[in-house]
C-alpha positions as CSV (number, residue, x, y, z in Angstrom):
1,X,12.7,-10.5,58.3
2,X,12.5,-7.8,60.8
3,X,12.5,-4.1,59.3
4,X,15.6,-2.0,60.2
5,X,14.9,0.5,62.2
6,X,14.9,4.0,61.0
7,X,17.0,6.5,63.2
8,X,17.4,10.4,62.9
9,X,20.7,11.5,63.9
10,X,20.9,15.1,65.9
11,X,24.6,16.2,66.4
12,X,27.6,15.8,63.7
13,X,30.2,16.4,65.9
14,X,33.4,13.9,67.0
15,X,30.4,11.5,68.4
16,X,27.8,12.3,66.4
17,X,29.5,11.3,63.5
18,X,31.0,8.1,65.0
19,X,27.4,7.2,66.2
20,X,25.9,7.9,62.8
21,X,29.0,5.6,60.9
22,X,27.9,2.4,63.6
23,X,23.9,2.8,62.2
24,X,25.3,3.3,58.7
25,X,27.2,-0.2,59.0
26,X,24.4,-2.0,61.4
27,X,21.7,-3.4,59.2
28,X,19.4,-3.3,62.1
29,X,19.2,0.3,61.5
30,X,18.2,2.7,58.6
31,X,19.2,6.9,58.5
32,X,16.6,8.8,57.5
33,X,17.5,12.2,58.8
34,X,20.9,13.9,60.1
35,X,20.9,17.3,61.6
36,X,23.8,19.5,63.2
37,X,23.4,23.4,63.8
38,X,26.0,24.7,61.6
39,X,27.8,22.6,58.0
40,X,29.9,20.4,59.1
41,X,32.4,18.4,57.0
42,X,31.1,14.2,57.1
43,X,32.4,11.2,55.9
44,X,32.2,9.9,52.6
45,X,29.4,7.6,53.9
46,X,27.2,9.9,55.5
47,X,27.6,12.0,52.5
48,X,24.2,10.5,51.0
49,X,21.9,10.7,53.9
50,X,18.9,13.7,54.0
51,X,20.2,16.8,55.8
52,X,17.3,18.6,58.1
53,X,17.4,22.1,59.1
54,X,15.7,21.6,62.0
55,X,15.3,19.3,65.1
56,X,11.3,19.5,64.4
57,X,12.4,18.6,61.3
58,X,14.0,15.3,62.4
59,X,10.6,14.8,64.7
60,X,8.4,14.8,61.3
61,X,10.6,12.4,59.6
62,X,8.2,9.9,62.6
63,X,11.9,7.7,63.0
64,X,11.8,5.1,65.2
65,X,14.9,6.0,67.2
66,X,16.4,9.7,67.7
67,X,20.1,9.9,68.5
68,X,20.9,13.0,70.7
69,X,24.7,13.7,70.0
70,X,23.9,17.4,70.5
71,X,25.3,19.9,73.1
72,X,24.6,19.2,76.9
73,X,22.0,21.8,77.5
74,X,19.7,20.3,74.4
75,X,20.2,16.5,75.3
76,X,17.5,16.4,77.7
77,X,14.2,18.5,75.8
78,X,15.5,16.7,72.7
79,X,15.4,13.5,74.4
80,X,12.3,14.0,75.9
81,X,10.4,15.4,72.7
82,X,11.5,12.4,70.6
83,X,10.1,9.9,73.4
84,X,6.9,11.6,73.7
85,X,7.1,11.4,69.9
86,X,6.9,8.3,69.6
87,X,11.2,7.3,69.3
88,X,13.4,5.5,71.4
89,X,16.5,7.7,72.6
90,X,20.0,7.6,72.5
91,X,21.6,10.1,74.3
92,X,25.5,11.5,74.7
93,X,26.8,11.7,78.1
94,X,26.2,13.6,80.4
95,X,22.3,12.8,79.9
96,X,21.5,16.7,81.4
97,X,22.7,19.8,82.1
98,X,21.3,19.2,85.7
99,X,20.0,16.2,87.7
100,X,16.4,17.4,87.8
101,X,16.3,17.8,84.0
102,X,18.2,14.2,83.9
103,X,15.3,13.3,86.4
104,X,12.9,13.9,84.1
105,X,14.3,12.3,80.7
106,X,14.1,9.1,82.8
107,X,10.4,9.6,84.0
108,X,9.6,10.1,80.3
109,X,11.1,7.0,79.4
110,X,9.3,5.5,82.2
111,X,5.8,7.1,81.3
112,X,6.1,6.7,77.4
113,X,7.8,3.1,77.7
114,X,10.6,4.0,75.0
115,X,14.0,2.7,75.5
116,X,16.5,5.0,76.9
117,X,20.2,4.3,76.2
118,X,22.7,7.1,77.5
119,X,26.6,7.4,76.1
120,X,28.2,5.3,78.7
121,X,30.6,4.2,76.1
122,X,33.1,2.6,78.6
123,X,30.4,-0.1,79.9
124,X,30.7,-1.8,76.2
125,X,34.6,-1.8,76.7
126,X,35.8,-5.4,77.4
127,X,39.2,-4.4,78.6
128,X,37.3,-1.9,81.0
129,X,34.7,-4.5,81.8
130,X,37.3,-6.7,83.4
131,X,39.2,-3.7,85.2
132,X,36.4,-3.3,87.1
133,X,35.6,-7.3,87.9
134,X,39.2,-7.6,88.9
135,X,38.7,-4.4,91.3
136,X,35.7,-5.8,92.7
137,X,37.4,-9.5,93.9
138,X,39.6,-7.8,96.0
139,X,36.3,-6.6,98.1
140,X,35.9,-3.0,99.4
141,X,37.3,-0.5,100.9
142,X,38.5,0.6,97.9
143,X,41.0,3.8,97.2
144,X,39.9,4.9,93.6
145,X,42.2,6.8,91.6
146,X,41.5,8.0,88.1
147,X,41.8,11.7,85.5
148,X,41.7,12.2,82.4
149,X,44.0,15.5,81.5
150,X,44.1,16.2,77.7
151,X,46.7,18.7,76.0
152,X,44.6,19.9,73.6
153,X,45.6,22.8,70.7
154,X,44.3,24.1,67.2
155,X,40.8,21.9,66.6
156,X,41.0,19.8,70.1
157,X,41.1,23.4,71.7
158,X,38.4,25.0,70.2
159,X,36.4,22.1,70.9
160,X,36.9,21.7,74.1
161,X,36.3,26.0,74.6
162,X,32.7,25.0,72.8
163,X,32.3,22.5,75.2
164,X,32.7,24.7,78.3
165,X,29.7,27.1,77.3
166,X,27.5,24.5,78.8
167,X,29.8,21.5,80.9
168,X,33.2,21.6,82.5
169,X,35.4,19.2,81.6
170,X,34.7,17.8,85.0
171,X,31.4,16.9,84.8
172,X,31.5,16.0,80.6
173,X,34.4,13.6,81.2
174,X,33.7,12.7,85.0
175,X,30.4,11.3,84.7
176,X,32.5,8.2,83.1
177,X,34.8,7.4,85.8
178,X,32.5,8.2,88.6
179,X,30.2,5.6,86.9
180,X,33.0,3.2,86.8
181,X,33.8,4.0,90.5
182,X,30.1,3.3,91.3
183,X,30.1,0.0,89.5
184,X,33.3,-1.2,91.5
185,X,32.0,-0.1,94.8
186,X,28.0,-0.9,94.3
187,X,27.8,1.6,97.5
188,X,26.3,4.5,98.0
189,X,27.9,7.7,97.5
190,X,26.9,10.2,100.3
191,X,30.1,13.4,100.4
192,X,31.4,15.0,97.4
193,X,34.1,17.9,97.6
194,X,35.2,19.4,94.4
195,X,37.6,22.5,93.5
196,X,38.2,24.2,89.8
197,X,40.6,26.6,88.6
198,X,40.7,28.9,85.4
199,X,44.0,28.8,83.6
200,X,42.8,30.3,80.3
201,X,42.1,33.7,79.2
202,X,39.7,32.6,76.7
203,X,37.6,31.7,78.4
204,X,34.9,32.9,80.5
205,X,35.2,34.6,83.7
206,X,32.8,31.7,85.1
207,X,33.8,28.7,83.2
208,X,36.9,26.6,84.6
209,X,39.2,24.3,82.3
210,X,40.8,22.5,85.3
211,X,38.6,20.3,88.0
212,X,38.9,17.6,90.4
213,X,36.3,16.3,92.6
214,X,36.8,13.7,95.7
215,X,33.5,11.2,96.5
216,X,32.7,9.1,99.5
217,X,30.9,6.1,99.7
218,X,28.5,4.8,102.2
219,X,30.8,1.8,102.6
220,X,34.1,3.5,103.5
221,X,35.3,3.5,99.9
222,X,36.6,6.9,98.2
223,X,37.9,7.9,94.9
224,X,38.9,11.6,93.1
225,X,38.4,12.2,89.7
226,X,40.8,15.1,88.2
227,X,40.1,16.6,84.0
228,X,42.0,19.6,82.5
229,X,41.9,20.7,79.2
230,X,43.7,23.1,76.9
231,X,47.3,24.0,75.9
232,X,48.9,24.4,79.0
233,X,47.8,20.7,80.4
234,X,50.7,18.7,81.4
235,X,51.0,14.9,80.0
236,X,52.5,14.0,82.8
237,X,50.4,11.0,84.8
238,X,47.1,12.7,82.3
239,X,45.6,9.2,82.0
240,X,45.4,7.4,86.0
241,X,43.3,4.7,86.3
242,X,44.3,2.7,89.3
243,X,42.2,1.1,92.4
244,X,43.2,-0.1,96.0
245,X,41.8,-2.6,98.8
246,X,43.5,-4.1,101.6
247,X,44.0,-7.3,99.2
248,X,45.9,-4.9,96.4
249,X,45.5,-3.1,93.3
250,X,44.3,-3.1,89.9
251,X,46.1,-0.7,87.8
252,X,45.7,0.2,83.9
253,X,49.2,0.8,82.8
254,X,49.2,3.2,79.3
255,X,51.7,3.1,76.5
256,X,54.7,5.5,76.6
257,X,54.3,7.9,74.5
258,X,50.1,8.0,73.8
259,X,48.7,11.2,73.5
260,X,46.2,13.1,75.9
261,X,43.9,14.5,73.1
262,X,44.1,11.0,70.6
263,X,40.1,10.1,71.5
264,X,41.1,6.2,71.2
265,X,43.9,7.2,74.2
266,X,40.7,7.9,76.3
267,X,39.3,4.3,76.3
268,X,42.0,2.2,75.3
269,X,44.1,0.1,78.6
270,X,47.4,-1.5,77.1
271,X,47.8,-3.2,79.9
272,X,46.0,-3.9,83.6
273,X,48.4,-5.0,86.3
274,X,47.0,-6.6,89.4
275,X,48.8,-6.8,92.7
276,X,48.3,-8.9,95.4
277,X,49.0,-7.5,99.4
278,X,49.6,-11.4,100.8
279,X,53.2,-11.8,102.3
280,X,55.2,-14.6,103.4
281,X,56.7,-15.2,106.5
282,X,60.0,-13.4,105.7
283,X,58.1,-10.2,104.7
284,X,58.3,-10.7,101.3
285,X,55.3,-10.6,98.9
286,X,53.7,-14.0,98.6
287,X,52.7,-13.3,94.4
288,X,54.2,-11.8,91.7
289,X,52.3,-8.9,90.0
290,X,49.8,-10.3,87.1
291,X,49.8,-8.7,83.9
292,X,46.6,-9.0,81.3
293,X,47.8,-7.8,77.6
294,X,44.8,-5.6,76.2
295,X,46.4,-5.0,72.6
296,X,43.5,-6.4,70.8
297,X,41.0,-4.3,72.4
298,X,38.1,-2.5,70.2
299,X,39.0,1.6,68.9
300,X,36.8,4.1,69.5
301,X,34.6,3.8,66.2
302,X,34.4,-0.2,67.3
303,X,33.1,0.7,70.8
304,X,30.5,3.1,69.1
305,X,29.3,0.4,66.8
306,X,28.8,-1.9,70.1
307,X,27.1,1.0,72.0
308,X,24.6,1.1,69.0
309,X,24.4,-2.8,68.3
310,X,22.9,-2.9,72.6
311,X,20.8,-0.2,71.7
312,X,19.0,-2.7,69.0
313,X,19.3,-5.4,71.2
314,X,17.4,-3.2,74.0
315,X,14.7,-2.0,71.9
316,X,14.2,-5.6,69.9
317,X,14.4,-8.0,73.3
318,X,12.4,-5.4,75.6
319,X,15.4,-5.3,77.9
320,X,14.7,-3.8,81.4
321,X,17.2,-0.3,81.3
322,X,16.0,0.8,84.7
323,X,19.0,0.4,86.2
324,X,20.9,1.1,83.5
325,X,19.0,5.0,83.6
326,X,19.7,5.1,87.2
327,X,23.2,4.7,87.2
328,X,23.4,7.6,84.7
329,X,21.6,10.0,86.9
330,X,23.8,8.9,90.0
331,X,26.9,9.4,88.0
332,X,25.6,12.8,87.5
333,X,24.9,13.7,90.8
334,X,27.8,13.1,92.1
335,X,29.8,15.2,89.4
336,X,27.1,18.1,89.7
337,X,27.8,17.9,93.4
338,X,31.4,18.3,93.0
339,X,31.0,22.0,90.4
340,X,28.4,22.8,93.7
341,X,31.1,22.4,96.1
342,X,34.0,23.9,94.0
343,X,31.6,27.2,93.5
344,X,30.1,27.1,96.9
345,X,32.9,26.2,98.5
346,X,31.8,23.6,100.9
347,X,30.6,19.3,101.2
348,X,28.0,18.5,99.7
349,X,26.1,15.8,101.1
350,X,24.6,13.5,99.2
């Protein structure tokens, strides 16, 4: 039998906990060590594991694996100390606060030969997974179309004000629908234009709680990404996920009636509708619209188990992550890019 292997856990917050409930479950894995700056309320199952005071702390524990749930500007000297420590990484989205710093989590993986797995949870998403094969058969160029505004108050609020200390909602949430844009083109990106706005008094001066960004691929393709958070976000069209070629559209078609700040609503499809562009002689469309039910699609906590379950499978069949690391610190790039342009005011060329 092969040993489980034994993680420390860095970050108890909405995904920190989730992560640390999928290694609690997975018998491929063992918690030796959770940490999180301030107390923090867990579940009745993490209840048992050894609290650390410290990250160093964690370090000491020698796990095998350190998961890096912690805020942005940590993820990357965290990440980097547990590899040259001897640990393979998990790491939250976005995998820096900048690309250089993501740069240089991924040559540490490289030069210490540890497996590096970042947050991408919507690439374990089968519902998500075959949104973007669907988008790719109709061939580019492709019109991509997708936000994710949440209406956020009381606890979802405050979080998302933490939050903005170190990333703007357009770069935290971005980085996963810029990476899905990437995966349905397979193109280049080369011009991003973003723009910001401030529609809260509380918070800073600098910080922004509304973004959008627009990208343009080497093959013709574009897409815009939009994210707001707080009180005053409208729920009107908050979740758009929708892609066009000359051959159609693929479209993810929410529930009436979800909620913008429900963390299931941010992964979950209902429905994907596909549209076809042939006509008939007359004029009149050749197909009827396809629809592909979703309904028994994994929740959040189920997508976090299967995030972990491919980090085992990574570390225990040597699989190559190169591109895998790659696509993470494109993904960034191009969302950086867009908080450049927005405070420059000008393209950035990619």
């Amino acid at each position: 039998m092969t040993s489980p292997l034994r993680v420390f856990v860095a970050g108890l917050g909405q995904m920190g906990r989730s992560h640390a409930l999928a290694y609690h479950a997975n018998p491929g894995f063992e918690i030796v060590g959770l940490y999180n700056r301030s107390e923090v309320d867990l579940p009745d199952e993490l209840k048992a594991y050894p609290r650390v005071e410290s990250f160093d702390a964690g370090l000491a524990l020698k796990p095998d694996v350190v998961s890096v749930n912690t805020y942005t500007d940590s993820h990357a000297p965290f990440a980097i100390a547990a590899m040259e420590a001897g640990a393979h990484v998990f790491v939250e989205k976005p995998l820096a606060a900048n690309a250089e710093a993501a740069r240089a989590v991924v040559d540490a993986a490289k030069r210490t030969g540890k497996k590096l797995v970042i947050g991408y949870i919507l690439r374990h998403h089968p519902s998500w997974i075959g949104f973007i094969a669907k988008a790719r058969e109709l061939g580019p160029p492709f019109v991509m179309r997708m936000n994710l505004n949440q209406q956020s108050s009381g606890p979802s609020w405050h979080i998302h004000k933490q939050l903005m200390q170190t990333t703007s909602p357009l770069v935290d949430c971005g980085v996963h629908y810029v990476d899905v844009m990437c995966q349905i083109t397979d193109a280049k990106p080369v011009e991003v234009r973003g723009m910001g706005v401030r529609l809260s008094s509380e918070i800073a001066e600098t910080q922004v709680n509304y973004g959008h960004l627009q990208v343009i691929f080497e093959d013709g393709s574009v897409g815009w990404y939009e994210a707001g958070w707080g009180p005053m976000i409208s729920e009107t069209a908050f979740f758009v996920k929708d892609v066009m070629s000359p051959k159609g559209s693929v479209s993810i078609v929410m529930d009436e009636g979800a909620k913008s700040d429900d963390v299931d609503t941010h992964t979950k499809t209902a429905r994907i509708r596909v549209h076809h562009s042939e006509l008939k002689a007359d004029g009149s469309f050749e197909r009827s619209d396809e629809w592909f039910s979703t309904e028994d699609e994994p929740g959040h906590q189920a997508l976090c188990d299967r995030e972990q379950a491919y980090l085992l499978k990574a570390i225990r069949e040597d699989i190559d992550l190169t591109r895998h690391m790659q696509d993470a610190v494109t993904s960034l790039e191009i969302a950086l890019a867009a908080e450049v342009s927005m405070r420059e005011g000008r393209v950035v060329k990619l």
